[in-house]
C-alpha positions, 0 to 999 in steps of 0.5 A: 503488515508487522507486530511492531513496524509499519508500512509505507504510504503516500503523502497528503497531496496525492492522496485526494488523486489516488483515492479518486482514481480508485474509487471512480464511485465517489463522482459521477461520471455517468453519460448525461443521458442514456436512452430507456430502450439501451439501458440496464434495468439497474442503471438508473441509479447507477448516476447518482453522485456520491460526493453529495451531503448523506447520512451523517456518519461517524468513521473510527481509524486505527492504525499502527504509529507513524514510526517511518514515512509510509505508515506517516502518509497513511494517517494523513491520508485518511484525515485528509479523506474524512474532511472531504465530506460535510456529513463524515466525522473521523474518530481516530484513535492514538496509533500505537505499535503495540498489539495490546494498546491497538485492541483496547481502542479498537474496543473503544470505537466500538463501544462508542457506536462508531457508524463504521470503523477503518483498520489497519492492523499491526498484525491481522492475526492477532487483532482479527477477534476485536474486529469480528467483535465490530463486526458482530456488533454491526460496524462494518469495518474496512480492512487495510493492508494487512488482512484479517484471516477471519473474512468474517471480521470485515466488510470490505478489504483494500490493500496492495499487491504485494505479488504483484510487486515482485513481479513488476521489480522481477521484470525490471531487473530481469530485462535490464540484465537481459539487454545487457547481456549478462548470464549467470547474474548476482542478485540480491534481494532485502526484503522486509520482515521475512516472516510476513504473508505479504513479504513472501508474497512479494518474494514469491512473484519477483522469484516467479518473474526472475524465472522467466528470464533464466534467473533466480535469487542468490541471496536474501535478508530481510530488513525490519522496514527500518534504515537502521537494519537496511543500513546493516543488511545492506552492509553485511551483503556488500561484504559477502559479494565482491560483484553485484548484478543487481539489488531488490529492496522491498521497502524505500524507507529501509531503501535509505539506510540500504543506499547508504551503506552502498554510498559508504561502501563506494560501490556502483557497479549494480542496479537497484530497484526499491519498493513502495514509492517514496518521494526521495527515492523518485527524485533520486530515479529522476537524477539517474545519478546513482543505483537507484534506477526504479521503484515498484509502488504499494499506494498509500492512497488506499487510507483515503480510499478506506475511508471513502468506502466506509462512508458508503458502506455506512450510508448503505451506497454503492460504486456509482461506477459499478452496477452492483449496488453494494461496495466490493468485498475485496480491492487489489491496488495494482502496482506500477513500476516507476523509472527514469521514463514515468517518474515525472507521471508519479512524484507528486504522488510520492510519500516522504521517508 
């Protein structure tokens, strides 16, 4: 995602549920028998069940460091994962923000011999050599979040759906409005690091929605995903607009440093959606007592579910679910929008800003 900041995630107790709605392939949930005559030739070992003892595997993780509860979650949530399973031993490394520290123990795993190794980049540009290095050293590496550009420097991506997210907060805000009755509406968006695939990505749908209802964005700033500038950019946006329709948020760990400067300013008169899935932004949704009134996910389950398809991947399995016998090369998690009506369904997977 960033050089320096992370992202966002999910907290440990929704990491065994997420990673298990993903990945159906790690229980078996075929019918108890299927008779010669209907069946596919290959499904006779699409059954088998993959939470069973394998192949002892060593896992390598790195990931950038725990600076805000998103990137926090990831790490639990990939710990957590690696001691489902008798035969995985999980190898982290210390998580870093810095590039260069990054690619040194990336370099490390790999000259451990890990069996498979499970990144997330501070920038997958610029650590896209050390993975193909993996790569070319035959440890496949799960790629998460923020992709390498070189498909070549990874077995298997999982990640979010970044475009996906502004359409489902492009969505909320633009029928809210709609319903309301509001033309010619203002509409603020503070994103996360202007510069990044995935924060154009997220601009590009919520403006594509938008467009659907006959609006588009007034503004926008971006926020660096920390409460500090979420603090400030909100501020400075509250100042140059005397009214307000609406606020998109990217990122709900920048969203608390956003909220209060909305609280300090004493203004109520808008909608905000946020961005990610924190748990203090659903209790906050669930009060319906403030701005706040919905949150567009980006799972953190995905750290959980990295190290699940890296032991299948190293123990040369499938997705028992899938007829194909090898794990897909790419994953997109869906996002889902989380309002007043379904924040109950979602909460107890909420990650801590």
């Amino acid at each position: 995602m960033s050089k320096n900041v992370g992202r966002r995630g999910l907290f440990v107790s929704g990491a065994a549920l997420g990673a298990g709605a993903l990945l159906a392939a790690c229980t078996s949930n075929e019918p108890a028998a299927v008779s010669a005559s209907s069946a596919a030739p290959q499904a006779a070992s699409a059954g088998t069940d993959n939470d069973k003892p394998g192949e002892q595997v060593v896992i390598g993780f790195s990931a950038p460091a725990a600076d805000h509860g998103w990137i926090a979650a990831i790490s639990k949530n990939a710990q957590e994962a690696a001691k489902q399973y008798s035969d995985v031993t999980l190898k982290a490394v210390e998580p870093t923000n810095d590039i260069n520290q990054q690619i040194s123990a990336v370099e490390s795993l790999i000259q451990a011999k890990v069996n498979a190794l499970v990144i997330l980049p501070n920038d997958g540009q610029q650590l896209n050599q050390v993975a193909r290095q993996a790569m070319d050293a035959g440890i496949p590496v799960i790629n998460v979040d923020r992709v390498f550009p070189d498909k070549l420097s990874y077995r298997t991506w999982i990640g979010g759906d970044n475009y996906g997210m502004g359409v489902a907060a492009g969505h909320f805000i633009g029928k809210t409005l709609k319903d309301k009755g509001v033309s010619n509406p203002v509409i603020l968006e503070i994103q996360g690091i202007a510069t990044l695939p995935l924060t154009q990505e997220r601009s590009k749908g919520f403006a594509d929605a938008l467009q659907m209802y006959g609006f588009k964005v007034t503004a926008k700033q971006d926020a660096k995903f920390t409460v500090e500038s979420g603090t400030q950019v909100a501020g400075n946006l509250l100042q140059a607009h005397k009214k307000i329709d609406a606020i998109w948020n990217h990122d709900d760990d920048q969203g608390i440093g956003v909220l209060a400067a909305i609280k300090e300013a004493g203004r109520d008169e808008f909608i905000m959606v946020g961005g990610a899935g924190s748990a203090n932004a659903m209790r906050d949704i669930q009060a319906d007592s403030g701005v706040l009134k919905a949150t567009v996910t980006y799972p953190a389950t995905m750290a959980a579910s990295a190290i699940k398809l890296a032991r299948l991947v190293a123990q040369g399995k499938g997705m028992s679910d899938l007829m194909e016998n090898e794990v897909p090369q790419s994953i997109t998690l869906a996002s889902q929008t989380v309002s007043k009506d379904n924040v109950a369904k979602y909460l107890p997977s909420g990650f801590e800003s």
